[in-house]
C-alpha positions in Angstrom: 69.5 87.7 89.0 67.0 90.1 91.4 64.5 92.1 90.5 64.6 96.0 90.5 62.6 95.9 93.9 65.2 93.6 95.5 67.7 96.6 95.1 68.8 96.0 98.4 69.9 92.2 97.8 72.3 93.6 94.7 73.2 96.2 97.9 74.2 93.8 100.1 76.4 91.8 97.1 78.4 95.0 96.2 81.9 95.2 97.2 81.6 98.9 97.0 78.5 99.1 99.6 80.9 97.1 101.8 84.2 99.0 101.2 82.2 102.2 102.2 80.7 100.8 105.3 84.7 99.6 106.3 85.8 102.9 105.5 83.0 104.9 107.6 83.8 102.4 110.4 87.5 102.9 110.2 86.9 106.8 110.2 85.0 106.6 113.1 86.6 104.3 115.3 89.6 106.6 114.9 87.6 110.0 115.3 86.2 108.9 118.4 89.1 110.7 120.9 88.9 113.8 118.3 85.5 114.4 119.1 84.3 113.4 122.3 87.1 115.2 123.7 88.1 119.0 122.5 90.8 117.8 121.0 93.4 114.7 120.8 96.9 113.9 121.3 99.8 115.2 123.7 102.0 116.8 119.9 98.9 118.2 119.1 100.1 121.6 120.0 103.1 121.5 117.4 101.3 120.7 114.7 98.9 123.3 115.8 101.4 125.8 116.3 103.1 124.9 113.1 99.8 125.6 111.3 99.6 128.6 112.8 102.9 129.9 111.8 102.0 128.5 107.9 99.0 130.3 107.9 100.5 133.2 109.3 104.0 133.5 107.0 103.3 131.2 104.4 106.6 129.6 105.0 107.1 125.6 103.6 109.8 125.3 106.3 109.5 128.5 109.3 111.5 128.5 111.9 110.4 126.4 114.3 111.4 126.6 118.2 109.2 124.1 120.1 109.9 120.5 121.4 111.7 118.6 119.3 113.9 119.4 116.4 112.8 118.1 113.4 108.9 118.5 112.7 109.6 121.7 110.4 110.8 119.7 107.8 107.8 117.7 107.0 105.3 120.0 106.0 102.7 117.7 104.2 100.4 117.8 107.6 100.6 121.9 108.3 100.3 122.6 104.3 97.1 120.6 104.0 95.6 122.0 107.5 96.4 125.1 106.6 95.2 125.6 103.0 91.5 123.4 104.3 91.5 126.5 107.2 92.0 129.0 104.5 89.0 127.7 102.0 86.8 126.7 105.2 87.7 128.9 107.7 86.6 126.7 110.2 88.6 127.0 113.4 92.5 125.6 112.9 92.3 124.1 116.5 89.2 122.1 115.8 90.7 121.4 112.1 93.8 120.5 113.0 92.3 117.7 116.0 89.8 116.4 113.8 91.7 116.3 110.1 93.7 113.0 111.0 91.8 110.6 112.0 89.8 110.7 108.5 93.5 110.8 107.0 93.9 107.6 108.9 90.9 106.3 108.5 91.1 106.7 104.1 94.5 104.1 104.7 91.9 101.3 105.2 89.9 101.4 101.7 93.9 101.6 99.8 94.9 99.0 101.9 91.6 97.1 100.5 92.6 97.5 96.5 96.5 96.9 97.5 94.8 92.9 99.1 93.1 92.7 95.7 95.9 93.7 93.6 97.6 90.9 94.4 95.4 88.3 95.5 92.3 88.7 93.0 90.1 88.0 95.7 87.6 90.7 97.4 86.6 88.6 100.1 89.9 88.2 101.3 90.3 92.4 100.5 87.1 93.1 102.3 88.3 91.4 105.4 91.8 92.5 105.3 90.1 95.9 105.5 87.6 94.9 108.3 90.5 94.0 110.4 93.0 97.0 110.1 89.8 99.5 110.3 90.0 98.3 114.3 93.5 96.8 114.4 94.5 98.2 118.0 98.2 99.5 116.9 97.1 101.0 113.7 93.9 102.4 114.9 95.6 104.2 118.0 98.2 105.8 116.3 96.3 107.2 113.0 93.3 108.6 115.4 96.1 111.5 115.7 96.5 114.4 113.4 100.2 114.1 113.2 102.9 113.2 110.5 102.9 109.6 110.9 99.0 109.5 110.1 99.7 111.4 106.9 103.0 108.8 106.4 100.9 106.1 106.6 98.2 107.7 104.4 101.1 108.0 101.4 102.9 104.7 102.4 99.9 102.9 101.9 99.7 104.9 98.3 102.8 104.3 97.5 102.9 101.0 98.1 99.8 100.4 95.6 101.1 102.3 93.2 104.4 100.1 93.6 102.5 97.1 93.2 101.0 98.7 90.0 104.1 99.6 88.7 105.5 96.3 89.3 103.6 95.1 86.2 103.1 98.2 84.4 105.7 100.6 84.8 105.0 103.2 82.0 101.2 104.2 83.7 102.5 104.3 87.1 106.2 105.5 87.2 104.8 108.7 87.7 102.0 109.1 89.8 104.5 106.5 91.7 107.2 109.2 92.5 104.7 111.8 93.6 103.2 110.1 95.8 106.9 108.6 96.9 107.8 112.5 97.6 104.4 113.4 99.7 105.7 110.3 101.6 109.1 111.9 102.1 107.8 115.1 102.5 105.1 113.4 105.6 107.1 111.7 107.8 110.8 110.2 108.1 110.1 107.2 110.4 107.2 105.6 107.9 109.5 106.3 105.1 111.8 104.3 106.5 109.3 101.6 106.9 108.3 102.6 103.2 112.0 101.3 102.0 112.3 98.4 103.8 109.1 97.0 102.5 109.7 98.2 98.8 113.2 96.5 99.1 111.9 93.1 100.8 109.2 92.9 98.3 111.9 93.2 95.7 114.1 90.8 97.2 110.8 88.6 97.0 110.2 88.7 93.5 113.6 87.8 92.6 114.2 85.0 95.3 110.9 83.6 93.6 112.2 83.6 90.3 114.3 81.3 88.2 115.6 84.4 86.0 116.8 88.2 86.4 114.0 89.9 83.6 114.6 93.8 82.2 111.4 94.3 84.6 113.6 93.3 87.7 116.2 96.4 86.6 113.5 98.6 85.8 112.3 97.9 89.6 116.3 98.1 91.6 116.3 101.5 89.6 112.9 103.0 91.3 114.0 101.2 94.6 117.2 102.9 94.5 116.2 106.5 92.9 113.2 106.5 96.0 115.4 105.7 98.6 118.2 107.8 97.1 115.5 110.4 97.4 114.8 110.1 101.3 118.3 110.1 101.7 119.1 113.4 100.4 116.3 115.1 102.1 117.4 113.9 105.4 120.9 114.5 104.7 120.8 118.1 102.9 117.2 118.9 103.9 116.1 117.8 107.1 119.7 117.3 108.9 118.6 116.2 112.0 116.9 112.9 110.5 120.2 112.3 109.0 122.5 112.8 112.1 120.3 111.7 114.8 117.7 108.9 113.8 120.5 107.1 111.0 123.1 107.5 113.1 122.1 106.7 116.7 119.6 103.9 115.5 122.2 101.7 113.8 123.7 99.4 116.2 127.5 99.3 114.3 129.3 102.7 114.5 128.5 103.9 111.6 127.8 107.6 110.4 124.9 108.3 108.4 126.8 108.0 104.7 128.0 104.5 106.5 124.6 103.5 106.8 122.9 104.3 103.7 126.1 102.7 101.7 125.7 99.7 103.5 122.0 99.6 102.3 123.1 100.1 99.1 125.4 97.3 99.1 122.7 94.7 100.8 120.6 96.4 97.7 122.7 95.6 94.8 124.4 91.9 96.7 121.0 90.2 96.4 120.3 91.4 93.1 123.6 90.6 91.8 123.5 87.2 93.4 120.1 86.2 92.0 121.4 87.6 88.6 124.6 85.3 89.1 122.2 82.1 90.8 119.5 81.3 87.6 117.7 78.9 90.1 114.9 79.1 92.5 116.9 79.4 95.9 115.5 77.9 99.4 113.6 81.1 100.4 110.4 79.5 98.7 111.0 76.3 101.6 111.5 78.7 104.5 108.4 78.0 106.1 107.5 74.3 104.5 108.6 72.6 108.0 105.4 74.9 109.6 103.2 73.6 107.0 102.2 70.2 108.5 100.9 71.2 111.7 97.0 72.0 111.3 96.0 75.7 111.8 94.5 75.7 114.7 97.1 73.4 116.7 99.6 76.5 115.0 96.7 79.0 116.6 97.1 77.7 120.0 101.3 77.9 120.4 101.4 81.1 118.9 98.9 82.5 121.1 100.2 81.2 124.1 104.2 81.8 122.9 102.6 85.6 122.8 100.7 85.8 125.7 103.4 84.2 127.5 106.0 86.8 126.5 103.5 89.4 127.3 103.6 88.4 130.9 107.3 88.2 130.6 107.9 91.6 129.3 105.4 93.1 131.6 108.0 92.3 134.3 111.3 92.5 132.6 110.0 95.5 130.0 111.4 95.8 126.7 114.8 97.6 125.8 114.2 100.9 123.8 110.2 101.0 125.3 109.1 103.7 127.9 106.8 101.9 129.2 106.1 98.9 130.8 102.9 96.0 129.9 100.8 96.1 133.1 98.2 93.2 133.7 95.5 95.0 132.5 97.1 96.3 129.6 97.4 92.5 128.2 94.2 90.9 129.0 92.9 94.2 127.2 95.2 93.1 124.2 93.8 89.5 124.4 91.5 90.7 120.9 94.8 91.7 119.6 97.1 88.5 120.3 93.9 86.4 118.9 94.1 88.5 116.1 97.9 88.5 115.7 98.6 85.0 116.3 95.8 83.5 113.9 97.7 86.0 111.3 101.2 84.0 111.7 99.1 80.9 112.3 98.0 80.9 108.6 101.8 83.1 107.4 102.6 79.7 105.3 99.9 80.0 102.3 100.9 83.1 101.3 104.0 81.5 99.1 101.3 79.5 97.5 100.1 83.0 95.4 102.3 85.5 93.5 101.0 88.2 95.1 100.9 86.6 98.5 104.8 86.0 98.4 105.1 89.9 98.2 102.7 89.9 101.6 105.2 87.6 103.1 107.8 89.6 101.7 106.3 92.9 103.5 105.8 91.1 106.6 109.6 89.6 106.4 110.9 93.1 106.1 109.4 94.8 109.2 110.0 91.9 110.9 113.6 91.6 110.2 113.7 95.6 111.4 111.8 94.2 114.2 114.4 91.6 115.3 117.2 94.3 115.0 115.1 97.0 117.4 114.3 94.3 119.9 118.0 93.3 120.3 119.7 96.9 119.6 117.1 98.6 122.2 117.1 101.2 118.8 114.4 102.2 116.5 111.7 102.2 118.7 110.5 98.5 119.0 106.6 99.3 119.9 106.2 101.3 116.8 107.0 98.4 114.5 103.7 97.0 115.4 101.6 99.8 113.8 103.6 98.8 110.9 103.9 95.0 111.1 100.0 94.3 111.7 99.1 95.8 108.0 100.3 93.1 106.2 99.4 90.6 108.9 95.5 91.4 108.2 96.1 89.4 104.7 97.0 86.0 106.0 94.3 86.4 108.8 91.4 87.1 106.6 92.1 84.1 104.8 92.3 82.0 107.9 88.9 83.4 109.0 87.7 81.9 105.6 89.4 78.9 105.9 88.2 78.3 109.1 84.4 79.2 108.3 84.9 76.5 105.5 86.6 74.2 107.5 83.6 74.4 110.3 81.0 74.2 108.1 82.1 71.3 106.2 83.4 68.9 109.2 82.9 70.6 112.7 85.8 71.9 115.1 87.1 69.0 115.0 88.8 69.3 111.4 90.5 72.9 112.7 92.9 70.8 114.8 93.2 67.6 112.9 94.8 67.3 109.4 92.5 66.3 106.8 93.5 64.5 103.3 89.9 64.0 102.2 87.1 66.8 102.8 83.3 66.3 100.4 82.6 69.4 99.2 79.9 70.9 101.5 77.1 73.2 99.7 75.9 74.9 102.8 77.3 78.1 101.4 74.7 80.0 103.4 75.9 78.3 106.4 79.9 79.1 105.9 78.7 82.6 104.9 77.4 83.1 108.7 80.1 81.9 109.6 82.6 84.4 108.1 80.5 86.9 109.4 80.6 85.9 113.0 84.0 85.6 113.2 84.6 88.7 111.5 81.8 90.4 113.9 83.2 88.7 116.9 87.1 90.1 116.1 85.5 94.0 115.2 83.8 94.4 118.2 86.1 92.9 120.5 89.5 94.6 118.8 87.4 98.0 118.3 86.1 98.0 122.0 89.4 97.5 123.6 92.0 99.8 121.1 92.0 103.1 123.5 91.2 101.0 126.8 94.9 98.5 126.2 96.7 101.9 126.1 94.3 103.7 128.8 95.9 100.9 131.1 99.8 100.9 130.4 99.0 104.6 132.7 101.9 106.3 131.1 100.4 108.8 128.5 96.9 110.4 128.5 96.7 112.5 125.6 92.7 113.7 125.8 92.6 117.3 125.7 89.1 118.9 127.9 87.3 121.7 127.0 88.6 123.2 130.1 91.8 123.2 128.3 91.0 125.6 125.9 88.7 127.9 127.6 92.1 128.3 129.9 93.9 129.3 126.8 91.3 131.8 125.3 91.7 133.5 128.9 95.5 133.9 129.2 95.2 136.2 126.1 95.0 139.7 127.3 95.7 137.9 131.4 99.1 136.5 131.6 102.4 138.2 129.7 103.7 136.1 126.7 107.3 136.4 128.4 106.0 134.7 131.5 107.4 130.6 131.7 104.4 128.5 132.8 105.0 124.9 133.7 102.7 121.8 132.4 102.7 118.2 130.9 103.8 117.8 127.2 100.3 117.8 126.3 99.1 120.8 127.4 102.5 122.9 127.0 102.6 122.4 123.3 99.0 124.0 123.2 100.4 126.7 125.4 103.8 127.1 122.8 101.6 127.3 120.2 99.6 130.6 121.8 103.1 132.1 121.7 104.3 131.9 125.5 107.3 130.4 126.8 107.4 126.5 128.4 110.1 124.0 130.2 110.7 122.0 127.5 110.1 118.8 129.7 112.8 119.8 132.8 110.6 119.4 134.7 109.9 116.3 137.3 110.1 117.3 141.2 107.3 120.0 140.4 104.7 117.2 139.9 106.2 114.8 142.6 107.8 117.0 145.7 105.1 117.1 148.9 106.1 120.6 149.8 106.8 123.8 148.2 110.7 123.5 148.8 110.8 120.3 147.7 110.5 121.7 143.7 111.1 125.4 144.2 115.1 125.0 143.0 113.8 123.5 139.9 111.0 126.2 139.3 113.8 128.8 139.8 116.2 127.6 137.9 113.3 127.5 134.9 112.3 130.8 135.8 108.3 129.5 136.0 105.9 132.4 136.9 102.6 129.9 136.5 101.8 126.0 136.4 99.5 124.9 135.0 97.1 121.4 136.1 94.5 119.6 134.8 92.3 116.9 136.4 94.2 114.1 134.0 97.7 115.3 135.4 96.4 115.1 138.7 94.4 112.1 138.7 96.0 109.8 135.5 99.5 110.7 134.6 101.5 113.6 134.4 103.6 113.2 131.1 106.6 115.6 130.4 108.4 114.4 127.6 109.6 111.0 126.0 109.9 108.3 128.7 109.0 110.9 131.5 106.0 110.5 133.1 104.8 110.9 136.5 102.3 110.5 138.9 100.9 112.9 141.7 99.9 112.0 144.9 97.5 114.1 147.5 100.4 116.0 148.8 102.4 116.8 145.8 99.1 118.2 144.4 97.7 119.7 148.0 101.3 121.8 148.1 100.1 124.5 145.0 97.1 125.1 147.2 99.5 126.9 150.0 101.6 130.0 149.5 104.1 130.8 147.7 101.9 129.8 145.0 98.2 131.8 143.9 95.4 129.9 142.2 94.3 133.0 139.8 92.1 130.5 136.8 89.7 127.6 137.7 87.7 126.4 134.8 85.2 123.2 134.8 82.7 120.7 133.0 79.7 119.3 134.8 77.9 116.7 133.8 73.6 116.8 134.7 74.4 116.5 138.0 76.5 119.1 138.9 79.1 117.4 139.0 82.8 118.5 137.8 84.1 115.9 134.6 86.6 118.0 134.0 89.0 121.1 135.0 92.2 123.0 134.5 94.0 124.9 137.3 96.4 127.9 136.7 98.7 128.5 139.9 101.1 131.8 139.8 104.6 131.7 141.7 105.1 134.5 144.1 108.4 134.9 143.9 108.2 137.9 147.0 106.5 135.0 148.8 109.0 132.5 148.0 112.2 135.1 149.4 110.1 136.0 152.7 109.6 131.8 153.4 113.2 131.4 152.4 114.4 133.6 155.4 
């Protein structure tokens, strides 16, 4: 069709050349905290530390005594940091900041052959693709080197490999269970998202079928063997999954063996009642009554149900959420909502497609979890979005098609009318600018505003300065590894990691108190010899621990300045002008200081 010196035509046709340029652009989008900053995220420090310790004992589970109680036990992340810093060398801090967002950014391209898998369509793939490389939720959470990024990386696997093994179980069933265990092995929370989507997608095929086939066993068995799998980690391996997120996110009181029986049953009801019920049930007409209203008339309610609710809940907040929408925060998310609400706009042709009934059967799963964490206040109702918006990328690229066809055919006017009787248009060039646009127009708007939305909720700043670490180079050889020093989350993981002691998040009148006397009870009680502050605590937020943030003012930040406490580090970036970006401030207690003003 072109000539050997039209290469670049045959370029520009390739699926491939346009796979790689999504990829790069997911990788980068999410790498963009990692390195304009000296490193990223306020659990950075455990994972660090956790590295460290691996590197160090060469331990799959060491003990472990920072924040939290359960990261030990999924050692995918610190295994894979750790063996990259012992072939490379290259510094574990920088490693260990920089590592995940290219983890997160590789979901993008699986998430690409998972759309084609079961659609048969590359367009639709390639723009599925586009959209999660800058898909606020997902991009913001896999820009961090942490478990979930790695859970998502092997949920996303797994999931293909499902999908493969749905019609050929012989080649898969094992490179299906591996990947299944790295996913166990990564991160509890996505592998609960893992089962839920496995089992609606399961629950899909059979709804959409007239008969129970030997395939449909062959399926319940890996559904019930992988989730069987997850189960006895948590319960035998990593106990505190099992006794504290089972059991304290399920609404009935239940105990965790309650729980996962009661799975089982939901598991093995709907596959006995499709076995027992040889007819295609309703499911299939669940979202007929939607279908008759044109997309974009759909388009507009959702949007504005959505934006509405946003504005509701940035008021009222949302049970089980720390923190609250603030004005900014939405019209930041406006890319987002657009992008969400011409997903569900467009939900109903997926039951047209084989493949697009297991999309609607992913989406159907997380949103049923959804519905439960809203009412229950449990499961941590914000983090289902990361999750949900996924599968919602399928349905939208096909509107973004649909529409492009629509508007080169008939004008904007067909978008909102419903038309019985459309010619055949052969401006192909013209709907192919189209697609373009409207993809261009929804990556640079989503991709623009992803770090600026959560930037403006002002409850969690997670960039680390180099200020940061030059501070923790100098307390080596400077301050005594016994000594308790006070910070945010953020920057007391990094400090746990060097090996000295931290609060643990007790604290909270030390960052808000006006006067020395005011927080002094609290710093005694902790036994703090040194706090430490950066110019995000004191300017931004000052984030201790899960739904505990706080804010300085003048005088809570003025008070360290006056005795009983020492400024003994100052360290600083200046930009060309000499002036400070950034700086970190390390304040001693003296405790001699504090009895003589007690008197």
């Amino acid at each position: 069709m072109f000539s050997c010196g039209k290469w670049y035509y045959k370029l520009l046709y390739s699926w491939q050349f346009w796979l790689g340029a999504v990829t790069v652009l997911a990788i980068v989008v999410r790498s963009i905290p990692a390195w304009t900053n000296a490193a990223w995220g306020c659990d950075l420090g455990i994972y660090y530390g956790l590295a460290k310790i691996f590197v160090k004992q060469k331990m799959l589970f060491p003990i472990y005594t920072g924040w939290g109680d359960s990261y030990q036990y999924f050692p995918v992340l610190y295994v894979i940091t750790g063996v990259i810093h012992a072939f490379t060398g290259v510094d574990l801090l920088s490693l260990v900041s920089k590592i995940g967002p290219i983890v997160g950014g590789l979901t993008v391209p699986i998430f690409y052959f998972i759309v084609y898998e079961l659609l048969k369509d590359r367009r639709v793939a390639l723009i599925a693709s586009a959209l999660l490389s800058v898909a606020t939720f997902h991009v913001y959470q896999t820009s961090h080197t942490a478990p979930l990024t790695f859970g998502h990386f092997f949920m996303m696997l797994s999931i293909y490999l499902f999908i493969k093994f749905v019609y050929d179980r012989r080649s898969y069933l094992f490179p299906l269970l591996l990947s299944t265990v790295l996913l166990i092995l990564s991160h509890h929370f996505t592998t609960y998202f893992y089962i839920i989507v496995i089992t609606a997608m399961f629950f899909t095929i059979l709804f959409f079928k007239r008969v129970v086939e030997r395939n449909d066993v062959y399926i319940l068995l890996y559904v019930s063997l992988s989730s069987a799998l997850a189960f006895s980690y948590w319960t035998f391996v990593a106990k505190p999954v099992s006794t504290s997120f089972i059991t304290s996110n399920f609404i009935l009181p239940l105990c965790s063996t309650g729980v996962i029986t009661l799975y089982y049953l939901i598991l093995y009801g709907v596959f006995l009642f499709t076995f027992l019920y040889h007819g295609k049930t309703s499911f299939g007409r669940i979202l007929d009554g939607f279908k008759p209203l044109p997309l974009g008339v759909k388009f507009v309610i959702i949007f504005f149900i959505i934006l509405t609710a946003s504005f509701i809940v940035s008021v009222t907040g949302v049970p089980g959420v720390h923190a609250k929408l603030t004005i900014p925060a939405i019209m930041y998310s406006i890319p987002m909502i657009f992008l969400v609400s011409l997903s569900l706009s467009n939900l109903s042709v997926l039951r047209h497609q084989q493949g697009g009934r297991l999309v609607l059967g992913w989406v159907f799963g997380i949103a049923v979890s959804l519905f439960y964490s809203l009412v229950s206040g449990k499961l941590f109702p914000d983090r289902h979005l990361e999750y949900l918006i996924v599968p919602l990328c399928v349905p939208a690229a096909m509107a973004i098609l649909k529409i492009a066809d629509v508007l080169s055919k008939s004008g904007l006017k067909e978008f909102f009318v419903e038309s019985r009787d459309m010619v055949e248009s052969k401006l192909v060039y013209k709907r192919h600018i189209l697609v373009a646009l409207l993809l261009l127009i929804l990556i640079f708007s989503n991709g623009a505003s992803t770090y600026q939305t959560i930037n403006e909720l002002k409850f969690i700043d997670e960039r680390i300065a180099d200020p940061c670490v030059n501070m923790l180079k100098w307390m080596h050889g400077n301050i005594s590894y016994s000594s308790v020093v006070a910070s945010d989350h953020r920057i007391s993981m990094l400090l746990w990691a060097e090996g000295f002691n931290i609060t643990y998040g007790e604290t909270n009148t030390t960052w808000t108190s006006g006067n020395w006397s005011g927080c002094i009870s609290e710093l005694c009680s902790l036994n703090v010899s040194y706090v430490v502050i950066d110019d995000i605590m004191r300017d931004v937020v000052v984030n201790v621990d899960v739904g505990k943030y706080y804010h300085m003012t003048n005088e809570s930040y003025l008070k360290f300045q006056r005795e009983p406490f020492e400024l003994v580090y100052r360290n600083a970036t200046f930009d060309s002008l000499g002036e400070e970006i950034h700086w970190v401030e390390i304040y001693r207690v003296n405790w001699s200081v504090v009895s003589l003003l007690s008197e």
